[in-house]
C-alpha positions in Angstrom: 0.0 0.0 0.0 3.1 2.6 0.5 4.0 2.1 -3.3 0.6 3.2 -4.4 0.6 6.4 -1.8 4.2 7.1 -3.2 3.0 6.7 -6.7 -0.2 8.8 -6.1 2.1 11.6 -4.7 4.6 11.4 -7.0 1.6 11.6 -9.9 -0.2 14.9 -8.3 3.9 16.3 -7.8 4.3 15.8 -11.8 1.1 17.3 -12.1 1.7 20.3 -10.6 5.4 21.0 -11.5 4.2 20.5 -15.1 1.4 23.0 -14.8 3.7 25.6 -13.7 6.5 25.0 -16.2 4.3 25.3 -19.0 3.0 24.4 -22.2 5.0 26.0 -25.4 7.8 23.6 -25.0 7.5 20.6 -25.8 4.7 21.1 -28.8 2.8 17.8 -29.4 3.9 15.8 -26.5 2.2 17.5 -23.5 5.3 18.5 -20.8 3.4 16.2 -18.3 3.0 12.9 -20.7 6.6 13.6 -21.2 7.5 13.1 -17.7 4.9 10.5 -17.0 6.7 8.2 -19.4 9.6 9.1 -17.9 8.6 8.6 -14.8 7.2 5.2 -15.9 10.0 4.0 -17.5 12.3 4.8 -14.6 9.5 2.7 -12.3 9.7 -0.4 -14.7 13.4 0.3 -14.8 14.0 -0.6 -11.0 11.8 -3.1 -10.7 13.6 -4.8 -13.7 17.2 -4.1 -12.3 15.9 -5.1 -8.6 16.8 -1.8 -7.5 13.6 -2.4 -5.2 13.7 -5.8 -4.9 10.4 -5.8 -6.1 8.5 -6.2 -9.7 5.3 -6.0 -7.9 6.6 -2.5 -6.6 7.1 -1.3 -10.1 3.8 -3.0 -11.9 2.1 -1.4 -9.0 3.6 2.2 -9.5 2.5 2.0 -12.9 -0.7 0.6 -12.4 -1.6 3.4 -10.2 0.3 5.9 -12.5 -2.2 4.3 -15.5 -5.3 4.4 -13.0 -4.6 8.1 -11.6 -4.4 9.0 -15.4 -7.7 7.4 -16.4 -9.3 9.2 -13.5 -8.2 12.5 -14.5 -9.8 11.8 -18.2 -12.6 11.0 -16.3 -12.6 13.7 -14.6 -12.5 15.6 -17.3 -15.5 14.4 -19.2 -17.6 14.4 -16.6 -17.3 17.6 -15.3 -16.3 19.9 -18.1 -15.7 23.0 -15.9 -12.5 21.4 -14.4 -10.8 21.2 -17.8 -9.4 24.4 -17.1 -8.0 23.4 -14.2 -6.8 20.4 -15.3 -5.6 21.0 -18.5 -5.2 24.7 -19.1 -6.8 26.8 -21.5 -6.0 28.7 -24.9 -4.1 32.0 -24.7 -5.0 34.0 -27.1 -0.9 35.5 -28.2 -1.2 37.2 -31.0 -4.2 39.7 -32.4 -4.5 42.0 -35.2 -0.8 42.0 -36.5 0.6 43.2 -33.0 2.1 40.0 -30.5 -0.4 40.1 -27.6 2.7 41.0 -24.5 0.6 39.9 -21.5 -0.2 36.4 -23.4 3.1 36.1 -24.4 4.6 36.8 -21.3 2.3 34.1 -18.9 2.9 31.4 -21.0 6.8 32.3 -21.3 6.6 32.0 -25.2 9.0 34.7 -26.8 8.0 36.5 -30.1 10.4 34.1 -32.3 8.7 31.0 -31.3 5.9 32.3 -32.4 7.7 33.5 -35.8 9.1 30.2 -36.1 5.8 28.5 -35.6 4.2 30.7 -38.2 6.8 29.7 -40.7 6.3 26.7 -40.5 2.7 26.6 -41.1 3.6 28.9 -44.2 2.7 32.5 -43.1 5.1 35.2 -44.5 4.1 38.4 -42.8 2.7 38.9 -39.4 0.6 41.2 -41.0 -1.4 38.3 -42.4 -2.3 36.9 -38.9 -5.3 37.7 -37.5 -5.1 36.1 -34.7 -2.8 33.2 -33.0 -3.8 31.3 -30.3 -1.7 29.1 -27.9 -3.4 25.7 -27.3 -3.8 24.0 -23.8 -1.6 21.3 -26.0 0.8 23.9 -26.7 0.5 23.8 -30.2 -0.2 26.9 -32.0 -3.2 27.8 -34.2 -2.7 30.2 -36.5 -6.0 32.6 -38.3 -4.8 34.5 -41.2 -7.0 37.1 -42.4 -8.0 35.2 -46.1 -8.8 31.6 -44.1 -12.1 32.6 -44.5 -12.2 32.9 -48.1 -9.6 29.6 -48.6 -11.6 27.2 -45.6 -14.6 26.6 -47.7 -16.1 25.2 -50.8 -18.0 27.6 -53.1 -21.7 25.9 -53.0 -22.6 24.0 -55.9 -23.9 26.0 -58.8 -28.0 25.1 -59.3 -28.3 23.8 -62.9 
């Protein structure tokens, strides 16, 4: 039973260090998945090298790693209003053709990440952002000004 407590705490700890670090780092691999494979990995690790002494130790860590995950997804779906909380929310970063400072400065994302990102979705000129928005995922999505006109299909011509 002291493994699982240890894992539990160990599980809310990376939760919460990971929620203050950030989310613009790591880009499609959230910062705490990273460190819960980690984390993982390192568990299995001693249990495999008897570190321990104990494979039980280690399948139980992860087991409770896996479970405490599951519940937070949970968690998630059934009560919608602790997303937020749980997960983060969008920042709006970048509005109008001018960097949104505040944004930027929260979420500790400097202005070239953000150019960087826009090259590589193929935006030239700030000037062609509308708006950008940092996801909880910390990806980010970028609005230009003529997605409107490029996002849809003409309807079908009666005829």
């Amino acid at each position: 039973m002291e493994i699982v407590i240890r894992a539990a705490v160990v599980f809310v700890f990376l939760w919460l260090v990971t929620r203050a670090v950030g989310r613009s780092t790591l880009g499609e691999l959230s910062t705490f998945e990273l460190l819960l494979y980690v984390t993982m990995g390192d568990l299995v690790q001693q249990a495999v090298t008897q570190q321990d002494y104990s494979v039980t130790a280690g399948v139980l860590a992860v087991s409770t790693f896996a479970l405490l995950t599951v519940v937070l997804s949970w968690v998630q779906w059934r009560f919608p209003r602790a997303r937020p909380v749980l997960t983060g929310r969008p920042v709006l970063v970048f509005a109008d053709g001018r960097p949104i400072e505040d944004g930027m400065r929260r979420e500790r994302l400097s202005l070239e990440d953000l150019l960087v990102a826009a090259r590589q979705q193929g935006i030239r000129s700030t000037a062609a952002i509308e708006y950008a928005v940092l996801e909880a995922d910390g990806r980010i999505s970028f609005f230009t000004r003529d997605a409107g006109i490029q996002g849809s299909p003409e309807p079908p011509k009666a005829g």
